[in-house]
BALOGU-745371 format. One record per residue (C-alpha): residue number from 0; residue in one letter; x, y, z. Coordinates in pm, 1 decimal, padded with zeros to 6 digits. Example, Ala and Ser with C-alpha at 12.3 -4.5 7.8 and 13.67 -1.06 7.14 Angstrom:
2
@k:0&r:A&x:01230.0&y:-00450.0&z:00780.0 .
@k:1&r:S&x:01367.0&y:-00106.0&z:00714.0 .
END
This chain:
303
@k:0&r:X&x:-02351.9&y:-00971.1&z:02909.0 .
@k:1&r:X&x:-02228.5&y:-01273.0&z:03059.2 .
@k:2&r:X&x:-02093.3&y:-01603.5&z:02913.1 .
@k:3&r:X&x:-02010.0&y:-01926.0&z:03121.3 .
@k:4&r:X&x:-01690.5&y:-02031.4&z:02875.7 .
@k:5&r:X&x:-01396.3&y:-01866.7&z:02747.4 .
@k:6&r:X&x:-01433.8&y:-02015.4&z:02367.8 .
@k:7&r:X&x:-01043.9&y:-01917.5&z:02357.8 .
@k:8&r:X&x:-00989.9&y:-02222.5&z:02566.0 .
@k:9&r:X&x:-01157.6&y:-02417.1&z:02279.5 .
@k:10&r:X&x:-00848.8&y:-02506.9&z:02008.1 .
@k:11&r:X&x:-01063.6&y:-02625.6&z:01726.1 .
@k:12&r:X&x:-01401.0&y:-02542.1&z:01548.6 .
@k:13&r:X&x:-01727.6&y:-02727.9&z:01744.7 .
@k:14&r:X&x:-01864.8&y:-02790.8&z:01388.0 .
@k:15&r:X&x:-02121.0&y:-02445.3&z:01424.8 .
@k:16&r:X&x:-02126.9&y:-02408.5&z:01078.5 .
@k:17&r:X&x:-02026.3&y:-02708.3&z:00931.7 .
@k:18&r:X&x:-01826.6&y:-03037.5&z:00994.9 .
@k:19&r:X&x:-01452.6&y:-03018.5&z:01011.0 .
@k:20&r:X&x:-01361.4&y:-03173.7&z:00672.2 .
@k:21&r:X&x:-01171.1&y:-03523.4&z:00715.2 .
@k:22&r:X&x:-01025.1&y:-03563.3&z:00412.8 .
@k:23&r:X&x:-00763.7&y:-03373.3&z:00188.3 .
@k:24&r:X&x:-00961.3&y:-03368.9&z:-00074.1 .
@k:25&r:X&x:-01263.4&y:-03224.1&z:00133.2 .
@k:26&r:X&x:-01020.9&y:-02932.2&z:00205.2 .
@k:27&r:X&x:-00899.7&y:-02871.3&z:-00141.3 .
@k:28&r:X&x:-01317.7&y:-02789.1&z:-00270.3 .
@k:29&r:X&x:-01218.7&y:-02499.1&z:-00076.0 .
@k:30&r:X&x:-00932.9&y:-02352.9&z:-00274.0 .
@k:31&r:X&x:-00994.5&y:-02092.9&z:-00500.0 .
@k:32&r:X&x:-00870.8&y:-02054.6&z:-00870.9 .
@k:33&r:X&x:-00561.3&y:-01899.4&z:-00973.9 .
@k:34&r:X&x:-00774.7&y:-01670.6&z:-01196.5 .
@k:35&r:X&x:-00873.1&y:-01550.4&z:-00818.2 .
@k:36&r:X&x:-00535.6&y:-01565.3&z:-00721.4 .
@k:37&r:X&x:-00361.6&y:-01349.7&z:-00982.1 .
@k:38&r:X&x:-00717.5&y:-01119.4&z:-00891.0 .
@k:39&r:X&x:-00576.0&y:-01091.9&z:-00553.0 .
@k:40&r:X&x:-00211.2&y:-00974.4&z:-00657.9 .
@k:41&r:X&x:-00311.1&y:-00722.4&z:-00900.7 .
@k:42&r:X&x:-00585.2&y:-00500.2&z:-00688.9 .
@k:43&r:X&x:-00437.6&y:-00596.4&z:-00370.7 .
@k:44&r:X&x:-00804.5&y:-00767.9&z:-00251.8 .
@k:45&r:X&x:-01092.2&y:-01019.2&z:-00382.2 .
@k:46&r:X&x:-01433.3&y:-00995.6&z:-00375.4 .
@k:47&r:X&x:-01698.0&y:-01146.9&z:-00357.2 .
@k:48&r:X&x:-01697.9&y:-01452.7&z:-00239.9 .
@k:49&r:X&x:-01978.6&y:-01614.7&z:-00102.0 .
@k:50&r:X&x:-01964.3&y:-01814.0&z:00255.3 .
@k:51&r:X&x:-02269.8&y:-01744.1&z:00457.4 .
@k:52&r:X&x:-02652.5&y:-01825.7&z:00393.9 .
@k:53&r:X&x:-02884.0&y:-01602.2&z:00565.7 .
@k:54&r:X&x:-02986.1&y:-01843.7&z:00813.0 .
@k:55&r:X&x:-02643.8&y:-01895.1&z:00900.4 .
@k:56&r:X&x:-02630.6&y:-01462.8&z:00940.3 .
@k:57&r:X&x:-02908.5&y:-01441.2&z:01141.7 .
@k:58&r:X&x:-02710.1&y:-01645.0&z:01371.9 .
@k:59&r:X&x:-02425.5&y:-01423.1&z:01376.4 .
@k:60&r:X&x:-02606.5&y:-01071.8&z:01451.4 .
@k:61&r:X&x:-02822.9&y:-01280.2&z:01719.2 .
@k:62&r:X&x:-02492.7&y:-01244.6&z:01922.2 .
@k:63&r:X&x:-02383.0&y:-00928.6&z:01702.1 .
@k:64&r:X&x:-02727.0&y:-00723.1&z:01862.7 .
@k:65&r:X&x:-02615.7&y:-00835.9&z:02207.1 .
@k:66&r:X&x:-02267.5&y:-00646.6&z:02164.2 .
@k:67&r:X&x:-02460.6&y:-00367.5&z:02033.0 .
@k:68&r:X&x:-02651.1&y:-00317.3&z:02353.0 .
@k:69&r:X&x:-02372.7&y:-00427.0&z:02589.7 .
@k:70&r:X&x:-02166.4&y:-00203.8&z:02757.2 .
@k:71&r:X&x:-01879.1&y:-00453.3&z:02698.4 .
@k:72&r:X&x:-01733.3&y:-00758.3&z:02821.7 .
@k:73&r:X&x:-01415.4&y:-00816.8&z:03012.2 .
@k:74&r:X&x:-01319.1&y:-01072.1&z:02714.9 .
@k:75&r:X&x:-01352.2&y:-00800.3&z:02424.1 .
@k:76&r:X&x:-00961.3&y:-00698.1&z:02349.4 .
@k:77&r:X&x:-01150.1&y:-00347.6&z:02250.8 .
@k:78&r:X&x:-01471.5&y:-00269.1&z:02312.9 .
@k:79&r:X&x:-01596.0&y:00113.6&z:02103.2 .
@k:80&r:X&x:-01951.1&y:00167.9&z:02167.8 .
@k:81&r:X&x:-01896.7&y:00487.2&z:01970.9 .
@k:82&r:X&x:-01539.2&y:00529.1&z:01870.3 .
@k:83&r:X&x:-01559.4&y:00841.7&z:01661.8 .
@k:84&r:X&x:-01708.8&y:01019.6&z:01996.1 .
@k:85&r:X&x:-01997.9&y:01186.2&z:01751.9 .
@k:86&r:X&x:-02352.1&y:01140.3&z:01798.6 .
@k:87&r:X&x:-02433.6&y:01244.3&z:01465.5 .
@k:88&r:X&x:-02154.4&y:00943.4&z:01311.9 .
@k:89&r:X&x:-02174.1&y:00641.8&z:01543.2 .
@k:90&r:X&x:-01955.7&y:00363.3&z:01459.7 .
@k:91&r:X&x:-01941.5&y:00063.1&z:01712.6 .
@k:92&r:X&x:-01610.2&y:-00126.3&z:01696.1 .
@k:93&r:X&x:-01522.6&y:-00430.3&z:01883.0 .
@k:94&r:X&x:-01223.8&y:-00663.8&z:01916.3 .
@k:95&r:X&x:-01234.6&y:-01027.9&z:02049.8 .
@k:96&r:X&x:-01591.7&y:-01127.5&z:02073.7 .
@k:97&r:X&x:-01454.3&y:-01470.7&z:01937.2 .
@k:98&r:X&x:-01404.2&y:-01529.8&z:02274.3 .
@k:99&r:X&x:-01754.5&y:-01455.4&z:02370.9 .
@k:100&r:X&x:-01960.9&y:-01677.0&z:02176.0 .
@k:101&r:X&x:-01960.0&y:-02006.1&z:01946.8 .
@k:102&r:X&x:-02078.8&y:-01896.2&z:01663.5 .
@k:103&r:X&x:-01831.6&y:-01611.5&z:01639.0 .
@k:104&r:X&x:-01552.7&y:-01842.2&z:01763.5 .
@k:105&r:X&x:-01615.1&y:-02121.1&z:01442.9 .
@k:106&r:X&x:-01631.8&y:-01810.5&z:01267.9 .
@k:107&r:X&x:-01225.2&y:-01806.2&z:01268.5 .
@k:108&r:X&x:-01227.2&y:-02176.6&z:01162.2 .
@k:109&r:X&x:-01418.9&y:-02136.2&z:00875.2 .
@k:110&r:X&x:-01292.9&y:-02357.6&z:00601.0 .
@k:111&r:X&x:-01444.1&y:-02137.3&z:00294.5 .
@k:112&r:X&x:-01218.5&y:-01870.7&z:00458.2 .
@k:113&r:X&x:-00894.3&y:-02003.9&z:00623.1 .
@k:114&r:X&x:-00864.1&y:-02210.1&z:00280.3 .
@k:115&r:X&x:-00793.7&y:-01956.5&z:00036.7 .
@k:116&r:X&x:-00617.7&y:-01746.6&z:00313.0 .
@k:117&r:X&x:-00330.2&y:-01993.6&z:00333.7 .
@k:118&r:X&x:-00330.2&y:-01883.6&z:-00065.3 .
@k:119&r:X&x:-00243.7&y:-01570.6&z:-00013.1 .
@k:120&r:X&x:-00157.7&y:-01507.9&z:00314.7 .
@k:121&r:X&x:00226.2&y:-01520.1&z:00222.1 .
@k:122&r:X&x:00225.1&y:-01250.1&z:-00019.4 .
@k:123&r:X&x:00445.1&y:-01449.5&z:-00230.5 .
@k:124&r:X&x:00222.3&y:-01713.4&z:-00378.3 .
@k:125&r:X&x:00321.8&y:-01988.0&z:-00181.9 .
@k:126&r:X&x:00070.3&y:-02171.1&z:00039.3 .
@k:127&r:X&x:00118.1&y:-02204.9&z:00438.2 .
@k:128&r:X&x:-00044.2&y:-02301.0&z:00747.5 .
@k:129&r:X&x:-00222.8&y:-02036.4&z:00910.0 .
@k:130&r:X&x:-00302.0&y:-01858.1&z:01206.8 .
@k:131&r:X&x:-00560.4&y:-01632.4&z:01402.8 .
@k:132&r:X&x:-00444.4&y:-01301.2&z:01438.6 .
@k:133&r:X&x:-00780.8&y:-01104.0&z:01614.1 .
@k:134&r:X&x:-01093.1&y:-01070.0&z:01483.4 .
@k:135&r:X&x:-01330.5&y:-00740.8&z:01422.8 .
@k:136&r:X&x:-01677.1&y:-00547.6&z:01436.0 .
@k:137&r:X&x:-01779.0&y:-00247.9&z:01253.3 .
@k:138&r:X&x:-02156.0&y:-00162.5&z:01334.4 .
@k:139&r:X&x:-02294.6&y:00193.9&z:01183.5 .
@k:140&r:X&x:-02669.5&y:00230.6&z:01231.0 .
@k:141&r:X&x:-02887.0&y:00374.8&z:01008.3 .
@k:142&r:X&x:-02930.3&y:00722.6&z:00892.8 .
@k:143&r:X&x:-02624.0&y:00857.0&z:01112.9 .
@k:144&r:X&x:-02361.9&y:00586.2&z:01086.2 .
@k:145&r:X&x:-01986.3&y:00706.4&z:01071.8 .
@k:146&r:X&x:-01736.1&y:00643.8&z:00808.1 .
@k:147&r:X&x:-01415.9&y:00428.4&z:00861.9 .
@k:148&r:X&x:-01108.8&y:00628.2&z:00758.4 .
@k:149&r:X&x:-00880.6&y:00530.4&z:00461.8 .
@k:150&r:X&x:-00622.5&y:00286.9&z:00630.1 .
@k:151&r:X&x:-00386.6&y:00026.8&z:00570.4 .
@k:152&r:X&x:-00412.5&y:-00257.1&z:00840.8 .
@k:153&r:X&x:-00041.8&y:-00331.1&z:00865.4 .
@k:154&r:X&x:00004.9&y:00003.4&z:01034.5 .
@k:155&r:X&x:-00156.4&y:-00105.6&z:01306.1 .
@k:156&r:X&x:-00001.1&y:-00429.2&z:01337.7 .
@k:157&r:X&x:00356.9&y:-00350.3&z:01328.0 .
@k:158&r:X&x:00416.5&y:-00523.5&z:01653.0 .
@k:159&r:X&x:00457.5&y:-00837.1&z:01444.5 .
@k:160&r:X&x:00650.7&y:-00976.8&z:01184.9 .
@k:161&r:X&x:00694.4&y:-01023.4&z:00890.1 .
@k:162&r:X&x:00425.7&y:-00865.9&z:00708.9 .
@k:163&r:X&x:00209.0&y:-01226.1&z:00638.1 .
@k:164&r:X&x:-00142.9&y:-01109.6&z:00728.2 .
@k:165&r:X&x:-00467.1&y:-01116.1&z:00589.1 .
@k:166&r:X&x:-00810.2&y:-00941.8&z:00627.3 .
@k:167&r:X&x:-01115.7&y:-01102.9&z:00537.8 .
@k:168&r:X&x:-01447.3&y:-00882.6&z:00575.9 .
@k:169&r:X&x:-01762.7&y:-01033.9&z:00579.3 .
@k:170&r:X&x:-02118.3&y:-00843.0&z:00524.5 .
@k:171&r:X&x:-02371.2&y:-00957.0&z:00752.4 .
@k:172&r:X&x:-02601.9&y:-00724.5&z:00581.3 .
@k:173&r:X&x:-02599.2&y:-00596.7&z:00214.9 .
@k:174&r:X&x:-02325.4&y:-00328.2&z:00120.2 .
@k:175&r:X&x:-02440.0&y:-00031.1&z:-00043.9 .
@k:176&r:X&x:-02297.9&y:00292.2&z:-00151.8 .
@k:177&r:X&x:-02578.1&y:00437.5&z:00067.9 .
@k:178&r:X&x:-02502.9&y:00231.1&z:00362.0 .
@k:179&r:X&x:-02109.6&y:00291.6&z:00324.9 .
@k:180&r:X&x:-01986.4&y:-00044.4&z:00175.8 .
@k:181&r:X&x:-01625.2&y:-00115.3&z:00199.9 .
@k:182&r:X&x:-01390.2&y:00074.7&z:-00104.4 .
@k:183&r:X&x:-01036.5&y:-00031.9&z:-00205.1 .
@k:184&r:X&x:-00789.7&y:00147.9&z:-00394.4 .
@k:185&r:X&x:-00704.9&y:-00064.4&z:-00654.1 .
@k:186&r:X&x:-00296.9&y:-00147.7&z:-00664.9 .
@k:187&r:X&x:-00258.4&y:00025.5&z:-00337.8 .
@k:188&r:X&x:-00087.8&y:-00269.4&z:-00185.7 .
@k:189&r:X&x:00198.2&y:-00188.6&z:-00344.1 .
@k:190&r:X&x:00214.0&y:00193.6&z:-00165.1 .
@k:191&r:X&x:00500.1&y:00171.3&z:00115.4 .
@k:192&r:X&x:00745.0&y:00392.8&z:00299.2 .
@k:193&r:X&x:01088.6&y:00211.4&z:00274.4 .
@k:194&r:X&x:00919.2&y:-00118.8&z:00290.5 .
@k:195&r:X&x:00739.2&y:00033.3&z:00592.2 .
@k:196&r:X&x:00293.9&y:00074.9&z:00604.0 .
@k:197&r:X&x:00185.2&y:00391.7&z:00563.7 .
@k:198&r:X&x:00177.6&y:00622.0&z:00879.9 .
@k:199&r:X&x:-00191.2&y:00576.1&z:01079.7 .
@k:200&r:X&x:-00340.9&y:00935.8&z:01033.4 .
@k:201&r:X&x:-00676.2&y:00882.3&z:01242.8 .
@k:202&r:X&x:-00663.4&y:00607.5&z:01485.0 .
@k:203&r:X&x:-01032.3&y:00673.5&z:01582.5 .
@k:204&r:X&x:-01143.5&y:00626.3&z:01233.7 .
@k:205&r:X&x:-01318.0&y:00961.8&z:01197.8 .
@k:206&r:X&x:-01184.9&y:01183.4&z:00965.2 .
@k:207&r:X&x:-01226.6&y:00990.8&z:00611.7 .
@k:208&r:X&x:-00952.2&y:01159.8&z:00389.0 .
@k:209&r:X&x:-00645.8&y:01235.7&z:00629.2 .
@k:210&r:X&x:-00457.8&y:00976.5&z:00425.9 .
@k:211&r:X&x:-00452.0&y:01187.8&z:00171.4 .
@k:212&r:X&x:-00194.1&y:01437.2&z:00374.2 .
@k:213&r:X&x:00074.7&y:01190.6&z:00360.0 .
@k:214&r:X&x:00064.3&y:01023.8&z:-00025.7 .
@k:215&r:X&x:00291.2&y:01129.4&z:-00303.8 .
@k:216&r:X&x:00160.7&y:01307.2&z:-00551.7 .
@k:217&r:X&x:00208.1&y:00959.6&z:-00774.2 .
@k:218&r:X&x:-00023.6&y:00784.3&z:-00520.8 .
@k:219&r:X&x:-00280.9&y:01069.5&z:-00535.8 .
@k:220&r:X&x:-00309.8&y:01070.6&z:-00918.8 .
@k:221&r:X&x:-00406.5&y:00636.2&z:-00848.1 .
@k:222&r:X&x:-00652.8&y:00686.4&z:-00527.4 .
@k:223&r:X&x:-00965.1&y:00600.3&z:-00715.1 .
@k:224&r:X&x:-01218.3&y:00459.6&z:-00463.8 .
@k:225&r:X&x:-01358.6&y:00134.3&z:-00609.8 .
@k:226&r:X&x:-01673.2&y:00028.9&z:-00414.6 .
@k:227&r:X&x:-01698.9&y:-00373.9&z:-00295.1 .
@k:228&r:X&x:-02063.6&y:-00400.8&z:-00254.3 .
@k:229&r:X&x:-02105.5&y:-00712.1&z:-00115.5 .
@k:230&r:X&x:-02407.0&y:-00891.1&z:-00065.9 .
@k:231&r:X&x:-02511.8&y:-01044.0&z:00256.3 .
@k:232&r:X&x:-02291.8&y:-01367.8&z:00348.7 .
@k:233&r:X&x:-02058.5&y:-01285.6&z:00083.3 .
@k:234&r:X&x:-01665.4&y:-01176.1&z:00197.1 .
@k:235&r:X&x:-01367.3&y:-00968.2&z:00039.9 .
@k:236&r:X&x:-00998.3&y:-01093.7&z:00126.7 .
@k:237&r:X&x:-00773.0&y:-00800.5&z:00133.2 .
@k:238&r:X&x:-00402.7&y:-00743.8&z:00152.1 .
@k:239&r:X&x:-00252.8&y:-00592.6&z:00479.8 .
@k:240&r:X&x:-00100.7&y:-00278.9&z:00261.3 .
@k:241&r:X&x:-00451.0&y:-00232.7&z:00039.6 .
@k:242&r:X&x:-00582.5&y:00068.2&z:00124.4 .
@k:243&r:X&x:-00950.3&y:00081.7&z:00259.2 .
@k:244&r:X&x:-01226.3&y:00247.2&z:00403.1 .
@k:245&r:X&x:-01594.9&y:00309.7&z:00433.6 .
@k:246&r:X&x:-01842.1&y:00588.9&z:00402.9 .
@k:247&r:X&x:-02090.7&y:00717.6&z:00663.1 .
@k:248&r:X&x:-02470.8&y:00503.5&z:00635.3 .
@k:249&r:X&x:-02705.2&y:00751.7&z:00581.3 .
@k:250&r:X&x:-02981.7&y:00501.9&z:00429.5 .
@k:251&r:X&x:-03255.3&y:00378.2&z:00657.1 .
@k:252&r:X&x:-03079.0&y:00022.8&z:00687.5 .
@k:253&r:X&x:-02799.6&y:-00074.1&z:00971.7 .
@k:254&r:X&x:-02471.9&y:-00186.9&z:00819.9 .
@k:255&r:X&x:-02329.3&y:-00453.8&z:01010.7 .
@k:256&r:X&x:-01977.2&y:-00650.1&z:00953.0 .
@k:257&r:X&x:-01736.2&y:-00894.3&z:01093.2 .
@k:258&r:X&x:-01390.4&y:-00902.5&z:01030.5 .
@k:259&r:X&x:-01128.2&y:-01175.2&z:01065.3 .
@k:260&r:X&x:-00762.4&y:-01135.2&z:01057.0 .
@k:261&r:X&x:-00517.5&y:-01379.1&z:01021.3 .
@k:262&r:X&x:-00117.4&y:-01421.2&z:00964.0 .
@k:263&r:X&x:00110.8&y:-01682.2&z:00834.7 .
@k:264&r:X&x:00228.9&y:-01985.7&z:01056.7 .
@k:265&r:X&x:00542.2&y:-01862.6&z:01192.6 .
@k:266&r:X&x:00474.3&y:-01471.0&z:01247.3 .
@k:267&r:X&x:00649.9&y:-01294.9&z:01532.5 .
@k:268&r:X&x:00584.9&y:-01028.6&z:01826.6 .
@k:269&r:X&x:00855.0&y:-00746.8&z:01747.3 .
@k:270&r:X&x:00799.2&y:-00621.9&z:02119.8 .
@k:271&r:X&x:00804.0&y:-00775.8&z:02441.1 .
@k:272&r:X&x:00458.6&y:-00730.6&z:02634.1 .
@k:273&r:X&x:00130.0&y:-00722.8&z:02552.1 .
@k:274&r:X&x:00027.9&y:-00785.4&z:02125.4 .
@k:275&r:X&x:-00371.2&y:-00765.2&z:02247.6 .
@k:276&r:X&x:-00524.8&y:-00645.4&z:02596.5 .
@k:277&r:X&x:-00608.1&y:-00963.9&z:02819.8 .
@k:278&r:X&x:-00373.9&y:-01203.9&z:02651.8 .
@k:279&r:X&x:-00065.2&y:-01364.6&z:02737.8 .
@k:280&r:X&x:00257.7&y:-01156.3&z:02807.5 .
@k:281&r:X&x:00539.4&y:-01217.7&z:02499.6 .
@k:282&r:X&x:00884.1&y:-01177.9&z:02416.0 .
@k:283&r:X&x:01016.1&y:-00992.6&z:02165.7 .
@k:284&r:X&x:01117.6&y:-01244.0&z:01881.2 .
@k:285&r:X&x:00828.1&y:-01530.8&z:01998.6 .
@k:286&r:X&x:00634.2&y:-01671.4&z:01749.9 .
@k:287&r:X&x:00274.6&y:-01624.2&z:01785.8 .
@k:288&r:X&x:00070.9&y:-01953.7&z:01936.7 .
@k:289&r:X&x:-00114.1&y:-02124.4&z:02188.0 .
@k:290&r:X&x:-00456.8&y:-01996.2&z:02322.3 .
@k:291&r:X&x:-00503.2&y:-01687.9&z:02157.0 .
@k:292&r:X&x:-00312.5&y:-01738.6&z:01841.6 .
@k:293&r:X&x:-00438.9&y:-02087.0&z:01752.9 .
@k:294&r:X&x:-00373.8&y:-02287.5&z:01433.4 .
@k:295&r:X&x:-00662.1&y:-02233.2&z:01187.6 .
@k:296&r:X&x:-00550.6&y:-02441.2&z:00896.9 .
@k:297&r:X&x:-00227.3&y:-02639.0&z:00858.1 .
@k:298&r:X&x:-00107.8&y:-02684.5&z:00484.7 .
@k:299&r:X&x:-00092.5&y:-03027.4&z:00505.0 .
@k:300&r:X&x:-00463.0&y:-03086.0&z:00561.2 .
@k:301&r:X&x:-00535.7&y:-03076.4&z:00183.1 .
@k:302&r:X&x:-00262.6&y:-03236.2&z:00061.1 .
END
């Protein structure tokens, strides 16, 4: 697959979805409640939410079916045709196809999402500008699509700092139990190891329950899988310590979604080199910016 622009290059939305808004008060119908809010702190996610109609999803897997059948692009950050290795559980996973496309690159600009994630992005309910982090696919086909191990995004992502990050998943098709919708475990944000994530115990996704080797026995007694089952064009916003994860599809439907991930305005590398494969070189200490980092939403937009 082939593309004739970078859309990294591109620092704002192109209006794909909808206009830029102009005027604070534009921005603010995008806010959510603080019912939704205080949601968010106590399970450590919220859901749903709805974004997308399903013209505007079409759109998406238009592009989303050409990463399918690609054997990658030299733009993707991570490109899995089949990262648990297993015929039997496929699970295509892709990083940086934002770069790829313009639909999936005014996908990050979204107002209905970067909105409320400058809610609760800061973990500390206090509002702030925000930036893209990287975005995300998770494909399993029908019948003999794999399972995403439980997880905790943060422990993939300690390279930065502080912890200000955000998830937002967004179902492209409708989330059963039989197609392996996304679970939470309620109040699982809260689980830490001397303010540390929890350790990664699969990093190709694969084996469902190897979390379970490394919680307390406290932490056991509260894993109680919750199932989001979110309808197409609708989106969960989760916490980067909530613990998550998704069953195999075994139903005769694919199960298709896109992830963005964002962090706070002022987030840092905590290494010096390389935070994403193709992207600029940084110094331990830099804040995150410029082409592949870009502003999202600034704060004072809505006010």
């Amino acid at each position: 697959m082939t593309e004739d622009v970078d859309w990294s290059t591109v620092p704002q939305d192109t209006g794909f979805f909808i206009q830029k808004p102009t005027q604070a008060s534009d921005w603010r119908k995008f806010k959510l409640t603080q019912t939704q809010i205080d949601q968010y702190y106590r399970d450590g996610y919220l859901a749903p939410i709805k974004v997308f109609n399903d013209e505007e999803c079409d759109l998406l897997l238009e592009d989303y079916k050409k990463f399918i059948e690609s054997d990658g692009h030299p733009y993707f950050y991570e490109f899995h045709k089949n990262q648990t290795g297993d015929t039997n559980n496929v699970l295509m996973h892709a990083l940086g196809h934002w770069r790829l496309t313009r639909a999936f690159h005014d996908l990050i600009y979204h107002p209905a999402i970067c909105v409320p994630s400058s809610q609760l992005i800061s973990g500390d309910n206090v509002e702030c500008s925000v930036r893209f982090w990287h975005d995300q696919l998770f494909a399993k086909p029908a019948k003999y699509g794999g399972c995403v191990a439980w997880h905790q995004d943060y422990s993939y992502w300690t390279r930065t700092h502080p912890m200000k990050h955000l998830t937002i998943h967004i179902a492209l098709d409708d989330q059963t139990e039989e197609n392996g919708c996304i679970h939470y475990i309620p109040g699982s944000h809260r689980w830490n190891r001397d303010g540390k994530p929890l350790p990664v115990t699969d990093f190709n996704f694969k084996d469902m329950e190897s979390i379970k080797t490394i919680l307390t026995e406290d932490e056991k007694q509260k894993f109680l899988p919750t199932p989001c089952k979110l309808k197409r064009g609708e989106v969960s916003f989760h916490h980067p310590l909530a613990v998550h994860g998704s069953y195999p599809n075994r139903s005769d439907q694919p199960r298709r979604a896109a992830v963005v991930n964002y962090i706070a305005d002022g987030v840092r590398s905590t290494v010096d080199g390389l935070l994403l494969e193709g992207t600029n070189i940084m110094s331990k200490g830099e804040k995150l910016g410029g082409q592949f980092y870009p502003l999202v939403y600034d704060q004072e937009w809505a006010n």
